[in-house]
Each structure stands twice: as C-alpha cells, then as structure tokens.
C-alpha positions as a Markdown table, in Angstrom:
| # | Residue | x | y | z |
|---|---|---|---|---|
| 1 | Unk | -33.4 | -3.2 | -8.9 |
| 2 | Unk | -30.2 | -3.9 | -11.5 |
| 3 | Unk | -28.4 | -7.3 | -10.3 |
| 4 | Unk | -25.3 | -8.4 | -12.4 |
| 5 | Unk | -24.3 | -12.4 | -11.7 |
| 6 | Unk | -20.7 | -13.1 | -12.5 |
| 7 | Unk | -21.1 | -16.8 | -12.6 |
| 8 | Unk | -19.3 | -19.5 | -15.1 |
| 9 | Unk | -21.4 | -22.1 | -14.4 |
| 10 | Unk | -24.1 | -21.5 | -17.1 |
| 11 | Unk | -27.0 | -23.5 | -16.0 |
| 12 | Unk | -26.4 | -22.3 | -12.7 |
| 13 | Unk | -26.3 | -18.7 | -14.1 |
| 14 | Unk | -29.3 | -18.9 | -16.2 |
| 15 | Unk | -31.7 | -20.4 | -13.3 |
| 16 | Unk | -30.5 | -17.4 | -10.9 |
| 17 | Unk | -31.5 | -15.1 | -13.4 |
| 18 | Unk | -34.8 | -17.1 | -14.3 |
| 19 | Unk | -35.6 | -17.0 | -10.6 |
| 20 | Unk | -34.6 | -13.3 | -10.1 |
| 21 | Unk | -36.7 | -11.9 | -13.0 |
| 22 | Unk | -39.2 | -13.8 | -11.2 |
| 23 | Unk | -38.6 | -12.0 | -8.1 |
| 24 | Unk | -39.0 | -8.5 | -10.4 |
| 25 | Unk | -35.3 | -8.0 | -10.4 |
| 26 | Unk | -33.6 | -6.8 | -13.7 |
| 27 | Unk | -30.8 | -8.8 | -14.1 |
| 28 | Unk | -27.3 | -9.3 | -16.4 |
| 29 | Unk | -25.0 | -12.5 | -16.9 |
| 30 | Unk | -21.5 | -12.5 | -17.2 |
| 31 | Unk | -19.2 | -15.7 | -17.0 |
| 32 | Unk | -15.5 | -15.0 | -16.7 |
| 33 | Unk | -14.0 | -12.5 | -14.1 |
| 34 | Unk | -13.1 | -9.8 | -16.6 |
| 35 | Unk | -16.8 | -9.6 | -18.8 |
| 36 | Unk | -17.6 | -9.2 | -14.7 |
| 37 | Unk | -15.4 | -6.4 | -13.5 |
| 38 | Unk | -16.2 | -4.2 | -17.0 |
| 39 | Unk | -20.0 | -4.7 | -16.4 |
| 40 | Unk | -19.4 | -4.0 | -12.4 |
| 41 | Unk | -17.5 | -0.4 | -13.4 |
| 42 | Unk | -19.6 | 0.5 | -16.1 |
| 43 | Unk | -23.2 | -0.7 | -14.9 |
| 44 | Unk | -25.5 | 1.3 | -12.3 |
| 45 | Unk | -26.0 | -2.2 | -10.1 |
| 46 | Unk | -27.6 | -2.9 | -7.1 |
| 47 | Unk | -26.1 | -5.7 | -6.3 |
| 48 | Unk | -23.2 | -7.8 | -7.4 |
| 49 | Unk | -23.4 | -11.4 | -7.1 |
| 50 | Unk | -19.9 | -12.5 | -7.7 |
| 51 | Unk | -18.6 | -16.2 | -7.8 |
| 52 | Unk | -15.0 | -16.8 | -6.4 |
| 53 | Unk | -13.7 | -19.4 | -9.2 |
| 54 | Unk | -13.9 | -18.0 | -12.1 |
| 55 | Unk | -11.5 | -18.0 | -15.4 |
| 56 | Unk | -9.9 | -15.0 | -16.4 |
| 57 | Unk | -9.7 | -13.8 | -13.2 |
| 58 | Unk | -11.1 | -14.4 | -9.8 |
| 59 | Unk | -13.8 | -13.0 | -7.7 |
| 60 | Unk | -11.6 | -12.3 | -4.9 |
| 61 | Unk | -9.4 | -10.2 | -7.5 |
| 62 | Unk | -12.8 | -8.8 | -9.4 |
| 63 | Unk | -14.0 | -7.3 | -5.8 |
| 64 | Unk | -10.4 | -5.9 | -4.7 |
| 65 | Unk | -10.0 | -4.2 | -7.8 |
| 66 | Unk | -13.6 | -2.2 | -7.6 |
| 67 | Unk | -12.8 | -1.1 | -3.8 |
| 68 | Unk | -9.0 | 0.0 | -5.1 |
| 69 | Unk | -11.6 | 1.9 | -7.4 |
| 70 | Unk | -13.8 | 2.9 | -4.6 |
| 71 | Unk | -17.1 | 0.9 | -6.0 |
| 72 | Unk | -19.1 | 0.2 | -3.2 |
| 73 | Unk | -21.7 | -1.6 | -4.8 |
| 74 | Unk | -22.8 | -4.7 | -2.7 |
| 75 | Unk | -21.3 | -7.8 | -3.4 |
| 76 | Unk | -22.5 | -11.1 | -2.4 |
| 77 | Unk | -19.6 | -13.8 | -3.0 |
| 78 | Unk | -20.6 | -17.4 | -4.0 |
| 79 | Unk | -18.1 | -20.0 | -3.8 |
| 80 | Unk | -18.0 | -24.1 | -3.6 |
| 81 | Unk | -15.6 | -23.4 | -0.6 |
| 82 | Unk | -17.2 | -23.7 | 3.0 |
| 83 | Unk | -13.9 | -23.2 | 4.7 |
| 84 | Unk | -13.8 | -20.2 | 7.2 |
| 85 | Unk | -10.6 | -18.6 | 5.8 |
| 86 | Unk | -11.8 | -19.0 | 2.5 |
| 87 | Unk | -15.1 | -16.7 | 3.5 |
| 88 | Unk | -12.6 | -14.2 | 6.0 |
| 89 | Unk | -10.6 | -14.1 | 2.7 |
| 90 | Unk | -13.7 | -12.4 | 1.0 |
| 91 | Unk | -14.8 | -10.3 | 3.1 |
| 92 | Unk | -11.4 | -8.6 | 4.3 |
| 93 | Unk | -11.3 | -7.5 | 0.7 |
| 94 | Unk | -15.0 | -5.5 | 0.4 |
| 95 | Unk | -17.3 | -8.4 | -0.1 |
| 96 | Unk | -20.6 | -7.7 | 2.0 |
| 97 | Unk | -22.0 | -11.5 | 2.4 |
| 98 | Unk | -20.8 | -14.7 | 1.4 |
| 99 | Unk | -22.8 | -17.7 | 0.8 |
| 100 | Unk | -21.1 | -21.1 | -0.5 |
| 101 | Unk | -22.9 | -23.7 | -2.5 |
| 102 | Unk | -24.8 | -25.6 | -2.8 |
| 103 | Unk | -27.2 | -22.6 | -1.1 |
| 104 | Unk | -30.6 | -22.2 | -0.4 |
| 105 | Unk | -32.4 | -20.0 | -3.2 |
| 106 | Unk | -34.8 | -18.4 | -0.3 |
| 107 | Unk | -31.9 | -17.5 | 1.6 |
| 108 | Unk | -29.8 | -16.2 | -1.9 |
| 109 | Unk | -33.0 | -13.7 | -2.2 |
| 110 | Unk | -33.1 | -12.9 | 1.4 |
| 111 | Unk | -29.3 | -12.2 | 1.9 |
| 112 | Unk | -30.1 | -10.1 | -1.6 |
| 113 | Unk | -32.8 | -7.3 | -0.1 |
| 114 | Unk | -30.8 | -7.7 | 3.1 |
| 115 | Unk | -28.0 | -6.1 | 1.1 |
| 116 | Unk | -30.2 | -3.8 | -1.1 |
| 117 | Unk | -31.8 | -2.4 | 2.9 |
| 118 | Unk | -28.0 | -1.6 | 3.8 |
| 119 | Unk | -27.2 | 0.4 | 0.6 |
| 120 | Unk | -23.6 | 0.8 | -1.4 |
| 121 | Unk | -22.1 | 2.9 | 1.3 |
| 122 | Unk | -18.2 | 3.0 | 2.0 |
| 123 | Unk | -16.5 | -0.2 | 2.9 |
| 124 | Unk | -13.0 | 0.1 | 1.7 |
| 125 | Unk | -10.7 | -3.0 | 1.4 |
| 126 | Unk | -7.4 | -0.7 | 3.3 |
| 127 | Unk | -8.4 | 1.9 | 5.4 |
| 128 | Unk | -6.8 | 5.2 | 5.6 |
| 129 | Unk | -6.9 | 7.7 | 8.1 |
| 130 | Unk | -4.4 | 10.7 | 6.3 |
| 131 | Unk | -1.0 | 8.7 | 5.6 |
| 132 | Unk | -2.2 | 5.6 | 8.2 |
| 133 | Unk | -3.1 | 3.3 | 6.6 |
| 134 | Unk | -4.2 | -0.6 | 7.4 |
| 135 | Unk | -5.2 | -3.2 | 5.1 |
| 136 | Unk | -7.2 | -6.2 | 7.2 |
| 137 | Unk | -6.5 | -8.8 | 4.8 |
| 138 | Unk | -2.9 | -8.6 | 4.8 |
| 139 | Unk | -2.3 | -7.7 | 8.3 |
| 140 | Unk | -0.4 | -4.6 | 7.4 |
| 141 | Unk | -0.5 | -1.0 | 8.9 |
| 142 | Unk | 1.8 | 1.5 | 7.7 |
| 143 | Unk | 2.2 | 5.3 | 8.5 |
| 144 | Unk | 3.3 | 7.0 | 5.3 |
| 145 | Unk | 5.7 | 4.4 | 3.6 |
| 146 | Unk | 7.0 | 3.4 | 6.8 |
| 147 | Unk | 5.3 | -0.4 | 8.2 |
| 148 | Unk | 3.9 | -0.7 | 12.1 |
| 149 | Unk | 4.6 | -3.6 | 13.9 |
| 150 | Unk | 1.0 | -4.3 | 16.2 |
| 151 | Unk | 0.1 | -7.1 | 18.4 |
| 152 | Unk | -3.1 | -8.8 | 17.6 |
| 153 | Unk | -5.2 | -6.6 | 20.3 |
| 154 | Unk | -3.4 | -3.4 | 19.1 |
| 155 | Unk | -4.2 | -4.6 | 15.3 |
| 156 | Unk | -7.7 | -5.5 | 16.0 |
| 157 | Unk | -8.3 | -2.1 | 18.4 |
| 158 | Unk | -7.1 | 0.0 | 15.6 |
| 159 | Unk | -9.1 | -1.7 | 12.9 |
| 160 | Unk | -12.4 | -0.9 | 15.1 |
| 161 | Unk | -11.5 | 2.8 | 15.3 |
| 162 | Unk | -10.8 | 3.1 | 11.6 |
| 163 | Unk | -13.7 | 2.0 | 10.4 |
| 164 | Unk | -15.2 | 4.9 | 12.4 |
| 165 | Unk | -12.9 | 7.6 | 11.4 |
| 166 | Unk | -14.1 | 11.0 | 13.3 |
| 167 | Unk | -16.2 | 9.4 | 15.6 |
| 168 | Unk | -16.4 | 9.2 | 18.8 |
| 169 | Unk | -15.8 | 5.6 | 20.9 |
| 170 | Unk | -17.1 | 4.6 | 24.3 |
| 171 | Unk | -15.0 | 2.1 | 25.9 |
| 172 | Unk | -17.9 | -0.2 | 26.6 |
| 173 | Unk | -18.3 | 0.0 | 22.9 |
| 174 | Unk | -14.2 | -0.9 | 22.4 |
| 175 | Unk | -14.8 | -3.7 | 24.9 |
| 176 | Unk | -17.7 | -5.5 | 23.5 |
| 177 | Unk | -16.3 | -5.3 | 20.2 |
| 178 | Unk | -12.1 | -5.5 | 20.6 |
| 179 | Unk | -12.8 | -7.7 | 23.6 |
| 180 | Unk | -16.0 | -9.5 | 22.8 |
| 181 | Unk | -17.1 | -8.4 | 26.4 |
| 182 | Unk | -18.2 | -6.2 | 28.8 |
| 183 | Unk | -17.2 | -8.1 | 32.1 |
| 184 | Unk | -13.0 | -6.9 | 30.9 |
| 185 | Unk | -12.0 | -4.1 | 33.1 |
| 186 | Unk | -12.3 | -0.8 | 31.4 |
| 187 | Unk | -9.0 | 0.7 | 31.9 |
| 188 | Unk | -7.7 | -1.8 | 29.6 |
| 189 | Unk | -8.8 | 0.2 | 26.8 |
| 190 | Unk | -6.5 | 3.0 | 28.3 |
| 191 | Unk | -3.6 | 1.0 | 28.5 |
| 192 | Unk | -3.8 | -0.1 | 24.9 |
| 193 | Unk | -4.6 | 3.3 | 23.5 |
| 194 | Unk | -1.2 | 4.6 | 25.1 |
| 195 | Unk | 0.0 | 1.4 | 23.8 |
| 196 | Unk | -1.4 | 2.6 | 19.9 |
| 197 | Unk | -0.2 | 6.3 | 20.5 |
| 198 | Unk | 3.4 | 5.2 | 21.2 |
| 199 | Unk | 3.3 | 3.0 | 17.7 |
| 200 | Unk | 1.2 | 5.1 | 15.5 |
| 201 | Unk | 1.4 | 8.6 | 16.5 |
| 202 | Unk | 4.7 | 9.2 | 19.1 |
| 203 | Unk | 7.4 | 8.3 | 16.4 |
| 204 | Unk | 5.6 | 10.3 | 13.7 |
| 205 | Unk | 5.1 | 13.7 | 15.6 |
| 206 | Unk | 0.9 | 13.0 | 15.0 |
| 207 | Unk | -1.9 | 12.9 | 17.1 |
| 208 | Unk | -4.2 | 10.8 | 15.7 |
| 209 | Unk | -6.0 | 9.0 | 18.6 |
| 210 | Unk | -7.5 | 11.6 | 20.6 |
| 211 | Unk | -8.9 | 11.1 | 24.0 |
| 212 | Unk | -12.4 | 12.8 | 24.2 |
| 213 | Unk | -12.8 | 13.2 | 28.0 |
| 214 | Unk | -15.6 | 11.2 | 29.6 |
| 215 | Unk | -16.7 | 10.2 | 25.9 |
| 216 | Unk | -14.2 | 7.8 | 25.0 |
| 217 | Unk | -12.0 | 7.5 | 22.1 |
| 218 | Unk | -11.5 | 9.2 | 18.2 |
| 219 | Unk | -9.2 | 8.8 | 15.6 |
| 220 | Unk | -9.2 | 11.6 | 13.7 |
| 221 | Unk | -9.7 | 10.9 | 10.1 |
| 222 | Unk | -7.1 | 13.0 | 8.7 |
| 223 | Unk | -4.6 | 10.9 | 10.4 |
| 224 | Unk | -3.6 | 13.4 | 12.6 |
C-alpha cells in the first residue's frame, strides 16, 4: 500500500515514514502544499496524509482542489489545531479523518487501515444532483445559477438525501439522521419534504424529490 505524507515539519515527516515502512507501507515525502498536490494527481496512492499548515499552499486548499478534480483518494488531515470548526472545516471539503497533534502513532496507523477498509470511493466536496447543486462547507445550494435560500433543517435534510442520490430513504432513516432521533414524529419528514419541493423543485418546473410510496423518500440524481 502507496502512502504520500505532505508534511513540512521534516523530522516529523521522516519518523512517519520510518515508522510506516516499518508497518510494510511504501511511502513518499513531500513538504510544501504544491510538491503535495502534483504527487497526489500524479501518484496511484492509497492514502494521503495531508497536514493543514503548510507553505505554498494549504492542506485545506490541496484537498479541495483534488475533489474539484474528482480524486477520491483518502485523505487523513493533520493539523496543530484541536478546534471543532477547524476539523468541520476539513472534512466539509473531502477530507475522510482528521487527527490533530500531537497524536498517538497507534491510532495514526489505525485511523490509516481504517481508511484503506473504506476504499477511495466518491465523496465530493459540492454535491450535484443535475443543475442542484450544494456545497456543505459554504452553506450554499443553488439550482442552475440561481441561489436557494434553506433553513437549517431544510439545508441539513437535503444534504442527507444528496449524498444518496437515487436511493431510496426511509423516514426513520431521515429522522435518526436529520433529527438525531427516532422518538420525532414521523410526519415531520413530510412536512419538510413539501417544504424542499416548494424551494428546490416548484419554482424550477422539476421534480427532483420524489415520494416512493410506503418506501420513503429519493432524490433523483439527475436533478430532476
């Protein structure tokens, strides 16, 4: 397994690789942002372990450039920062984990074949369905090149369904994860679904949020 550290610290860099290799990992060094993001797009990685502060340009800037790309590789960002905007900050734009230092090397490893189990699969930093589009980080959902204003809930509810484009939704599913319970009454979900359709579909002539009768809920991927 192919592991590229982007890490500007040098002695830091050097032990992770030392301990890696160790760990039978194959692994390359790069210490600014750019020497990171050429080695990202032109190696066959793994895993990217990506500090944040780095010269030339950032992690947070290395990572949203390869998911503008659509490189899914996993990244893992480092950073000196512990503060929980700081980490929301990294994974809104496409990192997988994030672990600040100082860190425990066991756990490093761990959170590493954790990643390398889930695979490089899709995780863009905007999500599109069609001409919908919202980007998490930002707060922003557009249809086309016009913006949608959503409430929290609404945001939050459409983010979910995005992120399974074409599939079919319970709403215990919605509630657990929109609501972050089960105990909410159900019908809820309706009400904020017609509440969706009226922003995101009604003004636009689409149907993109489909009600799949005693199922649950889809939004069709194309965007309706």
């Amino acid at each position: 397994m192919r592991v590229l550290v982007v890490e500007d610290e040098r002695r830091m860099a050097a032990a992770l690789r030392r301990g890696l290799q160790a760990e039978g990992f194959a692994v390359d060094l790069a210490h600014d942002g750019n020497e990171g993001l050429h080695l990202a797009r032109v190696g066959d990685y793994d895993v990217v372990v990506l500090d944040i502060m780095l010269p030339g340009m950032s992690g947070y800037n290395v990572c949203k450039r390869l998911r503008a790309e659509e490189n899914w590789v996993p990244i893992l960002m480092l950073s000196a920062k512990d503060g929980e905007y700081d980490m929301a900050d990294g994974l809104d734009l496409g990192a997988d984990d994030y672990l600040t230092k100082p860190f425990s090397y066991v756990v490093l490893v761990a959170r590493i074949r954790a990643l390398l189990r889930r695979g490089g699969g899709r995780r863009p930093a905007v999500l599109r369905a069609g001409d919908l589009s919202l980007d998490p980080a930002a707060r922003l959902v557009t249809r086309g090149e016009a913006p949608v204003e959503l409430t929290p809930r609404e945001f939050a509810l459409l983010e979910y369904l995005m992120r399974r484009p074409g599939e079919v939704v319970s709403k215990p599913e919605i509630l657990e994860h929109v609501w972050d319970t089960y105990d909410t009454d159900p019908n809820v979900v309706e009400v904020y679904v017609g509440y969706l359709r009226r922003k995101i579909d009604t003004p636009f002539g689409r149907a993109a949020l489909q009600t799949v009768r005693g199922a649950g809920y889809r939004l069709a991927s194309d965007g309706g």
